[in-house]
C-alpha positions in Angstrom: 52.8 -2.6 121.6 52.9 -5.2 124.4 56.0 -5.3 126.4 59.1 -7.2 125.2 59.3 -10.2 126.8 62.4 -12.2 127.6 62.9 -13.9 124.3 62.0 -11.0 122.8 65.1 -9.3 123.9 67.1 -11.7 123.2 66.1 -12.0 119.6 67.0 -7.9 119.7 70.0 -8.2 121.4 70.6 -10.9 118.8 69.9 -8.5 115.7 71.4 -5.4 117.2 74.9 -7.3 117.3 74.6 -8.4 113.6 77.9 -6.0 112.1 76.9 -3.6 109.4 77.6 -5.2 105.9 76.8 -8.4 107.3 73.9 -10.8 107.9 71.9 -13.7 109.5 69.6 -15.7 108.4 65.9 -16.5 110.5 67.6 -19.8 111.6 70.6 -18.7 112.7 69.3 -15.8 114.8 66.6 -18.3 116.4 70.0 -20.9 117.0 71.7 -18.4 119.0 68.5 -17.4 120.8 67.6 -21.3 122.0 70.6 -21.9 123.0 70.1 -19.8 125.4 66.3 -19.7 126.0 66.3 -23.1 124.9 62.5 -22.5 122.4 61.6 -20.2 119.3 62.3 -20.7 115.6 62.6 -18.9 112.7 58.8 -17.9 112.6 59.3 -16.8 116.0 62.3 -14.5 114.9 60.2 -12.8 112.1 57.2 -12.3 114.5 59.5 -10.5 117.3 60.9 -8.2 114.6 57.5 -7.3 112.7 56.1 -6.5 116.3 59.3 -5.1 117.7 61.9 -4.8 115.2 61.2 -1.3 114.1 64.0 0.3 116.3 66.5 -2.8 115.5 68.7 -3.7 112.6 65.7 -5.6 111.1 67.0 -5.1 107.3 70.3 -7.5 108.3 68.1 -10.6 108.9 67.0 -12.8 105.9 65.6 -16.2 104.6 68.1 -18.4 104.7 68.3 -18.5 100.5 69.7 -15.0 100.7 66.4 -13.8 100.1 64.3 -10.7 101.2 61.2 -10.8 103.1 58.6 -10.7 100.6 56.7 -7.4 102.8 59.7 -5.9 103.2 61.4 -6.5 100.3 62.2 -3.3 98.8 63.2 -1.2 101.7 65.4 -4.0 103.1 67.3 -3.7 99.7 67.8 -0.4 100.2 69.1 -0.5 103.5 71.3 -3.2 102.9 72.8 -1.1 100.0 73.2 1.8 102.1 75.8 -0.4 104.4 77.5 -1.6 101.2 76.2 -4.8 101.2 76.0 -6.1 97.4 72.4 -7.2 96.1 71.7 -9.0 93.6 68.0 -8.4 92.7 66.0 -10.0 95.7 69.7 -11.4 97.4 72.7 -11.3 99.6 75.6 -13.5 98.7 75.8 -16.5 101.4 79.1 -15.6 101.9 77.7 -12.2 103.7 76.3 -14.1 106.7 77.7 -14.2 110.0 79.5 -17.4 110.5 80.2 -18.5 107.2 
């Protein structure tokens, strides 16, 4: 694993402050990170968490549908569950992310 670079961290920090039984989508995560760093996007966000993410709150970051990661899919549910989030199949309610 290389070392974590500035944005990196950020996007971390970011996910690491996410409260349990809530969530963010991609989008927003990448928003709070550029308005600082001022660059990234969503894609960004999901490559820092698949190459950094495994010590991090990963699970409370989705698509912004509500929707789990497709390689994830099944152990993000579970975790999610675990925090007493409600699922719904392959979902989290929009009214369970941060800021809405």
């Amino acid at each position: 694993m290389r070392e974590l670079d500035e944005y990196a961290e950020a996007v971390l920090d970011v996910v690491d402050a996410i409260p349990p039984g809530r969530v963010m989508s991609y989008g927003q995560v990448a928003a709070l990170v550029g308005r600082r760093l001022d660059r990234g996007g969503p894609r960004q966000v999901a490559r820092v968490l698949r190459e950094y993410g495994a010590s991090a709150t990963w699970w409370r970051v989705l698509r912004a549908d509500g929707s789990f990661a497709p390689e994830v899919a099944a152990r993000q549910g579970e975790l999610l569950v675990a925090e007493g989030v409600p699922v719904r199949g392959d979902r989290v309610a929009r009214s369970l992310f941060v800021g809405r």
